[in-house]
C-alpha positions as CSV (number, residue, x, y, z in Angstrom):
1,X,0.0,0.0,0.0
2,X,1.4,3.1,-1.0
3,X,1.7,5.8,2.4
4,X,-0.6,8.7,2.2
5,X,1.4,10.6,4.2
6,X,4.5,13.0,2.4
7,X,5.8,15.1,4.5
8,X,6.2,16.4,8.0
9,X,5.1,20.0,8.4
10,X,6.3,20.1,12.3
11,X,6.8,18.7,15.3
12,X,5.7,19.7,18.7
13,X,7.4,19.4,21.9
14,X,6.1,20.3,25.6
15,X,6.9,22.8,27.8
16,X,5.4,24.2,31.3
17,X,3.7,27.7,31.7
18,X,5.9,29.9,31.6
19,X,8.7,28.7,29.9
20,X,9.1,30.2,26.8
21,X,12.4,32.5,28.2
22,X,14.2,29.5,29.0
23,X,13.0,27.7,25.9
24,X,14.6,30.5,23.8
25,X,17.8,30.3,25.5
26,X,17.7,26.6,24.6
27,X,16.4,26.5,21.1
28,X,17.3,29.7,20.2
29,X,20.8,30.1,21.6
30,X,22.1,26.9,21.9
31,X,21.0,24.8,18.8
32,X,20.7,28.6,16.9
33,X,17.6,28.0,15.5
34,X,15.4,31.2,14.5
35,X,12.2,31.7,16.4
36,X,9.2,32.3,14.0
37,X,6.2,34.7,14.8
38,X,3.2,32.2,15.8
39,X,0.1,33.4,14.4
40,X,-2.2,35.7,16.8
41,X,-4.6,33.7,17.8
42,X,-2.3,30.7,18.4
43,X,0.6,33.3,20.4
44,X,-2.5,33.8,23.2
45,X,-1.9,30.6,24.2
46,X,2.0,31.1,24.8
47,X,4.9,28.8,23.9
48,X,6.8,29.4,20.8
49,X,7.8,28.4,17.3
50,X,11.1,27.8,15.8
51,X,12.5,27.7,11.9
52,X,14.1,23.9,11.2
53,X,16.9,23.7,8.4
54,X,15.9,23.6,5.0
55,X,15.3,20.1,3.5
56,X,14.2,18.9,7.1
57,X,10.9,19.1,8.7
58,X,9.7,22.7,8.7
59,X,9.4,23.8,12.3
60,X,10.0,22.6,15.8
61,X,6.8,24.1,17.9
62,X,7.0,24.2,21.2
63,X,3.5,24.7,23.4
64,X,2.7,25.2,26.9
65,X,1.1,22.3,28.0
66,X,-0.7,23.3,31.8
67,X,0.1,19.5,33.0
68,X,3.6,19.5,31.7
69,X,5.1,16.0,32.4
70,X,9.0,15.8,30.5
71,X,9.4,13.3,28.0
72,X,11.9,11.2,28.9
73,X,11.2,8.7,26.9
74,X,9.7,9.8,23.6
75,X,12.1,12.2,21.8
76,X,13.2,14.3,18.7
77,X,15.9,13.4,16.8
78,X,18.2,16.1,15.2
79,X,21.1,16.0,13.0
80,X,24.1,18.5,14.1
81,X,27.6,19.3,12.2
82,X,29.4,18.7,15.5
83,X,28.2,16.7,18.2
84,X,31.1,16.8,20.0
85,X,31.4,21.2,20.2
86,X,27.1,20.8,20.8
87,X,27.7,19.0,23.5
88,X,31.0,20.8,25.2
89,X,28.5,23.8,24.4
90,X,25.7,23.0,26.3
91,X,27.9,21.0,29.2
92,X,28.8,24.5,31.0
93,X,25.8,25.9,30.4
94,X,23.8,23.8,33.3
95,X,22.1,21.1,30.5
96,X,22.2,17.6,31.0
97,X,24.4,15.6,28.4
98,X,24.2,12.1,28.3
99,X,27.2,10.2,26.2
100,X,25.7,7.5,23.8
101,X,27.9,4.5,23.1
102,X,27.4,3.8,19.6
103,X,29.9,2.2,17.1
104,X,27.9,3.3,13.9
105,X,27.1,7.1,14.8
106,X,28.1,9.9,17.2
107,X,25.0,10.6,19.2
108,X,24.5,12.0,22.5
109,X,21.3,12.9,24.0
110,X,20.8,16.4,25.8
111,X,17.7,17.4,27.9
112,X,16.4,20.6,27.7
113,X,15.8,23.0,30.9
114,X,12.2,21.4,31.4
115,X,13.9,17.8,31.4
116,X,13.0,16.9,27.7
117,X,15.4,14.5,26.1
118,X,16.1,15.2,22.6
119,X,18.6,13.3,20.4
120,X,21.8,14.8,18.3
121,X,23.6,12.9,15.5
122,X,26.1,13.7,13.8
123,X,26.5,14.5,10.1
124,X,27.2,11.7,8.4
């Protein structure tokens, strides 16, 4: 059967009330990706929305969720030019880094400030 689906327009990842500041310093500072103006009626309910590389999915959206839970299980996989500086980067800046032993690809996993584990690989 042939899929129906062809693309992903965006993913969406939790965050608590509140936390779009330190979602920015994450998103935005750390992994440099652009922040994107969410439409009006979808901004009144906070969060924020982020510009993904070209050729990848579009956007990484990131919205308030009132019963916020981390997902520590469950994650978003990105591919990075340097795993290695990403994770030197984000090391003295208070995020957790977690080394990934794995003989085909550098990988380590990262959790952002509301304890949301999110995959980098390198560039292959």
């Amino acid at each position: 059967m042939e899929s129906l689906v062809r693309s992903v327009t965006h993913v969406q990842v939790a965050i608590p009330v509140g936390g779009e500041d330190e979602a920015r310093a994450f998103y935005g500072g750390l992994l440099g990706l652009a922040e994107v103006a969410k439409p009006p009626e979808l901004a009144k309910r906070g969060g924020c929305w982020f510009e993904l590389p070209e050729g990848t999915c579009e956007q990484l959206h990131l919205g308030v969720d009132p019963d916020f839970r981390p997902a520590k299980k469950a994650h978003v996989a990105f591919v990075v030019s340097d795993v290695t500086k990403l994770a030197e980067t984000a090391r003295p800046q208070g995020y957790e880094v977690l080394e990934v032993q794995d003989d085909e690809t550098e990988q380590v996993y990262i959790y952002d400030p509301f304890g949301n584990r999110l995959e980098f690989r390198a560039d292959d």
